[in-house]
Phi, psi and omega in degrees: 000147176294153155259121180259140186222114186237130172259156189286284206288149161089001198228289170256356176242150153257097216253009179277287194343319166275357172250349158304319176273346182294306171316324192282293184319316159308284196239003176076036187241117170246110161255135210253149171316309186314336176238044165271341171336075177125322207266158210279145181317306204257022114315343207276299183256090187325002184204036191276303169340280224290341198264297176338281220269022188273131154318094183112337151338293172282320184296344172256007173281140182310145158314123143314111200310145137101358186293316178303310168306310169311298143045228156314335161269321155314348195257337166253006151292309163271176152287041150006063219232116145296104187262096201233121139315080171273000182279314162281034160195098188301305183302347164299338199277286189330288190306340169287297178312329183297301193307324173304308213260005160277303175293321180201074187318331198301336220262140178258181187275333149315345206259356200252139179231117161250125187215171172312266159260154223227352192296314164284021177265130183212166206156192198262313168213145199242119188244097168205150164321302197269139184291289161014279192272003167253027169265325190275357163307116131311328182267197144339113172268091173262150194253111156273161178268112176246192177280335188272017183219357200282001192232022180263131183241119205218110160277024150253013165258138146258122145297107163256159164232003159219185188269343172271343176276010192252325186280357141288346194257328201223000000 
């Protein structure tokens, strides 16, 4: 059976969406995706540290429209693993796991790998936002589409840009 490898933020959570409300809330500042375009998130967001590491963050990001249904169905298709780099926001670890067993009661705690670096993860197709962690992949690369990836050009990526073109693809 395949193994699928999913990163959470930026993938199945939305995390511009929180930062953007975060952003709003903090300095009254709306900020639009478009002009965020090439640049890394939290160049983006003038309080983006500072928003990553507030207590309650990662546990209130809004769902990633179609993930869910998407999922679940990869998940009674495949081996199925949620991988989220979590080691660089300590506060993050508690709060992923909650969200995960809110948002998507199916996937068990076996199913969750939180970790450092993505470099030692391997399988068959790889679902994440960041080059960064789909270079050192061997398998399928699918690349989601965020603002901070949208000009990057890899012809060892399929780009998707929803959760229904990965359930067309997979």
């Amino acid at each position: 059976m395949k193994k699928v490898i999913v990163d959470m933020d930026g993938v199945m959570a939305d995390v511009y969406h929180q930062l953007i409300q975060f952003e709003k809330r903090d300095s009254g500042t709306e900020m639009k995706p478009d002009s965020m375009t090439g640049k890394p998130e939290l160049e983006s967001f003038p309080n983006g540290k500072k928003h990553v590491n507030e207590v309650g963050f990662f546990r209130t990001l809004p769902v990633m429209e179609g993930s869910q249904k998407a999922i679940e169905y990869l998940n009674s298709k495949y081996d199925l693993y949620i991988v989220s780099a979590g080691m660089e926001f300590p506060n993050s670890l508690r709060e992923k796991y909650d969200w995960l067993a809110e948002h998507f009661p199916f996937i068990t705690w076996e199913q969750i790998v939180l970790c450092g670096s993505k470099k030692v993860v391997s399988g068959d197709v790889m679902i994440d936002d960041y080059p960064k962690n789909l270079d050192h992949f061997s398998g399928q690369r699918l690349i989601f589409t965020q603002p901070h990836n949208e000009l990057i050009e890899n012809e060892t990526y399929t780009r998707v840009n929803s959760w229904e073109e990965i359930m067309e693809i997979l």
